[in-house]
ZAMARGU-4260 file (C-alpha; in steps of 0.2 Angstrom, whole numbers, plus 5000, padded with zeros to 4 digits):
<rodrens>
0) 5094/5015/5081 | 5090/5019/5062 | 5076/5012/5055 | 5078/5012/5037 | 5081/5013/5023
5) 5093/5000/5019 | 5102/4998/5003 | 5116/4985/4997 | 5132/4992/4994 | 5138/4985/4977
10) 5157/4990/4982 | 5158/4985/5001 | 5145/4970/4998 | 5137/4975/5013 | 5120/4983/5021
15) 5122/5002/5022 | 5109/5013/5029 | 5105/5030/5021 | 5121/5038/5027 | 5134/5026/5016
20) 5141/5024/4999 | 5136/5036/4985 | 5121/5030/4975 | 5131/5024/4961 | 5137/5011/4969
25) 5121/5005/4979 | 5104/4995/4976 | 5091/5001/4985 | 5081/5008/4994 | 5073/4993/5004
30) 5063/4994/5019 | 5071/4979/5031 | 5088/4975/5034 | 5084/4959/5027 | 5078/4964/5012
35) 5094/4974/5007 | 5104/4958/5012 | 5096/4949/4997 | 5098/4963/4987 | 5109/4951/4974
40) 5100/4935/4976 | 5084/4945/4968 | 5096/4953/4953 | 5103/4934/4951 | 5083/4928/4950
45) 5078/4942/4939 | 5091/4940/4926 | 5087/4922/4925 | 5069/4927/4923 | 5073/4940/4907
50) 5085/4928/4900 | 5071/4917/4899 | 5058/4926/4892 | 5055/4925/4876 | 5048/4945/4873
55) 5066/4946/4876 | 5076/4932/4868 | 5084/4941/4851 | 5087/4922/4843 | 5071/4922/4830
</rodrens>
C-alpha cells in the first residue's frame, strides 16, 4: 500500500497517488488522502480570500 503522496487530478476529479496523471493536470503534492480530497474546497476558500483582499482589489 502506498503511502503518499497524494495529488487531486484536475481531469479525472479524483485522488491519484504519484503514479497518475501528468503534472499539468494535478494539484498537489499533499501528504494524506484526505488532504488531496479537499484539494478544490481550499482553491474555492482561497479565491474567495484574494477576491476579498483589498492589496488586491484593482477598483481604486
Amino acid at each position: 500500500m502506498a503511502a503518499g503522496p497524494y495529488y487531486w487530478c484536475l481531469d479525472h476529479k479524483a485522488v491519484e497517488e504519484r503514479e497518475g496523471c501528468r503534472s499539468l493536470d494535478r494539484l498537489g503534492p499533499y501528504p494524506s488522502r484526505a488532504d488531496a480530497e479537499q484539494a478544490m474546497e481550499k482553491v474555492a476558500q482561497r479565491n474567495e480570500q484574494w477576491d476579498n483582499d483589498p492589496r488586491w482589489n484593482d477598483e481604486r
